[in-house]
N, C-alpha and C positions, 0 to 999 in steps of 0.2 A: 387447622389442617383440613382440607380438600376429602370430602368423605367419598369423593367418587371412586371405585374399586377399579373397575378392570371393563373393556369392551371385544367383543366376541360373537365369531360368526356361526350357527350351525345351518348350515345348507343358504338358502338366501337370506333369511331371518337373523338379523341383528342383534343382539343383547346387547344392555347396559344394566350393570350394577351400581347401583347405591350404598350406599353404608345405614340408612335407616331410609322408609317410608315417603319420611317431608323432606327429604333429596330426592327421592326418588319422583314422588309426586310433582316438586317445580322443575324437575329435569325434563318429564313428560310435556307438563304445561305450557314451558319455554317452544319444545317443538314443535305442540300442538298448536299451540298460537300462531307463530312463523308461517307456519304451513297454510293454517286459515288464513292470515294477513295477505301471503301470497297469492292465494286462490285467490282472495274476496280482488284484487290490485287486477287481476291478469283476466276473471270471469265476470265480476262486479255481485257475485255471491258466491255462498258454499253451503252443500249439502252434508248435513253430518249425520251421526247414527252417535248415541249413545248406552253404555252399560249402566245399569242401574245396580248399585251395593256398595258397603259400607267399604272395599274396597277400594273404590274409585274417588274417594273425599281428598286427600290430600292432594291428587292430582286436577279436582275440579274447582278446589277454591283456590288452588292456584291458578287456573286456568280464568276463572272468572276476575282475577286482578289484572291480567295480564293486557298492558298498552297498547292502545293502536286498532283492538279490533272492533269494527263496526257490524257490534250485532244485528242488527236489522234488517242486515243482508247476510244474516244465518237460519237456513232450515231445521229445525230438530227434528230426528226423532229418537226413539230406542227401541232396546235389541227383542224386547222380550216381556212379556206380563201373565201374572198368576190367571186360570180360566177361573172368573169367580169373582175379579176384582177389579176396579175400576178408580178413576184417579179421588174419588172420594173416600175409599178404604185408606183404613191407616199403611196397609200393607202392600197396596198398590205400587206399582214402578213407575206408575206413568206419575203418582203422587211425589216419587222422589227427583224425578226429573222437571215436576215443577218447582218443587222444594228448595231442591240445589244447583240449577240453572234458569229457567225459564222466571219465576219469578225476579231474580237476582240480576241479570243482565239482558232480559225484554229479548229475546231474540226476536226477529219477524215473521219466522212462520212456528208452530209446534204441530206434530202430528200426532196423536197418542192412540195408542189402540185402548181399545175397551174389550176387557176380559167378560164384562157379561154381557156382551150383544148374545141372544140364546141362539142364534144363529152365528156361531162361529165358524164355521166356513166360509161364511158370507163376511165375516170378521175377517178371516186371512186375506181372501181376496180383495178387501178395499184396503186393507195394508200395502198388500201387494202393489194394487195399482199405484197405490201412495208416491211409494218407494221409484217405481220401474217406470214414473215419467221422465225423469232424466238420473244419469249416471249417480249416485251417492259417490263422493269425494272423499269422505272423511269416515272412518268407522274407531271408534273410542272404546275398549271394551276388556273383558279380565278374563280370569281362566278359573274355574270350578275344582272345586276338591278332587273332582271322577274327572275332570280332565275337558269338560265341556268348554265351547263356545256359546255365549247366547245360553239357550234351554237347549242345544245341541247334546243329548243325551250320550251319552256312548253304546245305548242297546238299540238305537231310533237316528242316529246320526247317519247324513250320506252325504259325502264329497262328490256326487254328481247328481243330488235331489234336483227337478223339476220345478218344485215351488219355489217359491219367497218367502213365503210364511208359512208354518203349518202347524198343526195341533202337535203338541209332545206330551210324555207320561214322564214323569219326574223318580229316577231311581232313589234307595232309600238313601245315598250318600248325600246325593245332590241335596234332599228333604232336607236329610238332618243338618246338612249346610244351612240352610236357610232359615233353620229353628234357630240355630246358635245367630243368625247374623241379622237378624230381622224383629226379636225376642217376641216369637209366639208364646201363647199361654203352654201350648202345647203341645206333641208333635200331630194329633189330630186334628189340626186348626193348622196346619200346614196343605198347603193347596197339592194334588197328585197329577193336577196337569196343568199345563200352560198353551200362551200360544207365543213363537218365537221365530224368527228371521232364522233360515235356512242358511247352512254352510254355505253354498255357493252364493247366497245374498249379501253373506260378509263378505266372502274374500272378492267379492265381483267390486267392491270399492277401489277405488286409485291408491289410499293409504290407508293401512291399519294401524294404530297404537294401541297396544297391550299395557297393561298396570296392574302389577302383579306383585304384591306387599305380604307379609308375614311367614310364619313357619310353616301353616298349615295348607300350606300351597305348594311346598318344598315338591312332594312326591311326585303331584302333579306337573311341576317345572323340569323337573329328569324327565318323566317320561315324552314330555314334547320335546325336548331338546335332543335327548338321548337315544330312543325309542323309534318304535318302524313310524312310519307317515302313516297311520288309521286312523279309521272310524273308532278302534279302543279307546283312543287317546285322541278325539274332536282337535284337540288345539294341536297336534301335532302338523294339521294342515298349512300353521300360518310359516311354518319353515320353508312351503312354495312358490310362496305370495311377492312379487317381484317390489314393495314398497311395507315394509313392515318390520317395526321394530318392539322388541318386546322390555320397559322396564319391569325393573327387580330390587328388591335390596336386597341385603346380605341374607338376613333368614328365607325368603322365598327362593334364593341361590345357592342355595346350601347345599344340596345335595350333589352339585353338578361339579366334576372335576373341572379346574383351573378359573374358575366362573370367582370365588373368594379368596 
């Protein structure tokens, strides 16, 4: 039997539910691919952004199966990385992004930020430029236990920031998110700031996909769905977003009336 649940709109923001995770992840896959295949056909490339976390796996190796697409005429980058860290830490993002894409299907370009340039401002700003030489087409990315996008904080978050990039302080939800997800020795070996892609730098993309698996996400899936459009609730932004669609399964949809 067909474990797809139900499809459902709140504001412009599309929902699809799954019945577990690895539907949900080759349901994402299937679109993301599409989507890339169509760009790569009509632009002769695509610029993507990607989320880095143990969230986003069943959606990425399905993505890296998936027929037809000519990576080589895909740009990487992603959303976000620990201040501290660089792709040769274990804990690094730019490390998981090569891990779980870049080495696996060669794309042709990768852009990684580096957490320990000691000049991190000078760090966002070459991100920045990175980013804002032509349009980003594709943003790949999850929603946070406190509700973030990115390192998109909800005490630090702005729906009309000026940057691209910019330095953020990591609440202790978010930390302890990342202890459980990433298995620090410790919660003080957990990093208290980062540097990460600005709300308006996501949603300024052509499409968004959201990939948003398990229970422990549940709270944070009400309140973007449910909830006012804030800076509270970072992800509550992508309900504006005129090309964005958020998967779910059944435990991250839990909470939401008529959603299971």
């Amino acid at each position: 039997m067909d474990s797809y649940c139900v499809e459902k709109q709140f504001d412009k923001l599309r929902v699809q539910v799954y019945g577990n995770r690895d539907e949900m992840g080759k349901a994402a896959a299937s679109r993301v691919a599409a989507k890339m295949r169509e760009l790569i056909e009509q632009k002769g490339k695509v610029r993507m952004v990607f989320a880095s976390a143990p969230s986003q796996l069943d959606f990425l190796k399905y993505l890296r199966e998936a027929p037809g697409i000519d990576w080589s005429k895909v740009t990487v980058f992603h959303l976000d990385e620990y201040m501290g860290a660089s792709i040769e830490d274990e804990y690094s993002f730019a490390k998981f992004i090569k891990e779980h894409i870049v080495d696996k299907v060669k794309p042709g370009k990768v852009y990684y930020m580096n957490g320990k340039n000691p000049d991190i401002e000078g760090e966002c700003e070459r991100y920045s430029n990175l980013i804002s030489r032509e349009p980003i087409d594709i943003v790949c990315l999850g929603i946070g236990e406190n509700g973030h996008i990115a390192f998109n904080e909800p005490h630090e978050a702005d729906f009309n920031d000026p940057r691209l990039v910019k330095k953020i302080s990591l609440d202790e939800k978010c930390r302890n998110q990342q202890y459980h997800d990433f298995g620090f020795a410790s919660m003080d070996d957990v990093p208290r700031y980062a540097i990460t892609m600005t709300v308006p730098a996501i949603t300024g993309a052509d499409y968004l996909y959201c990939i948003v698996p398990t229970d422990r996400k549940a709270e944070a899936v009400k309140e973007t769905l449910t909830g006012p459009i804030t800076e509270k609730c970072p992800a509550s932004i992508l309900r504006t977003h005129d090309n964005a669609v958020l998967f779910l399964d059944r435990d991250a949809a839990k909470l939401v009336e008529g959603l299971i």
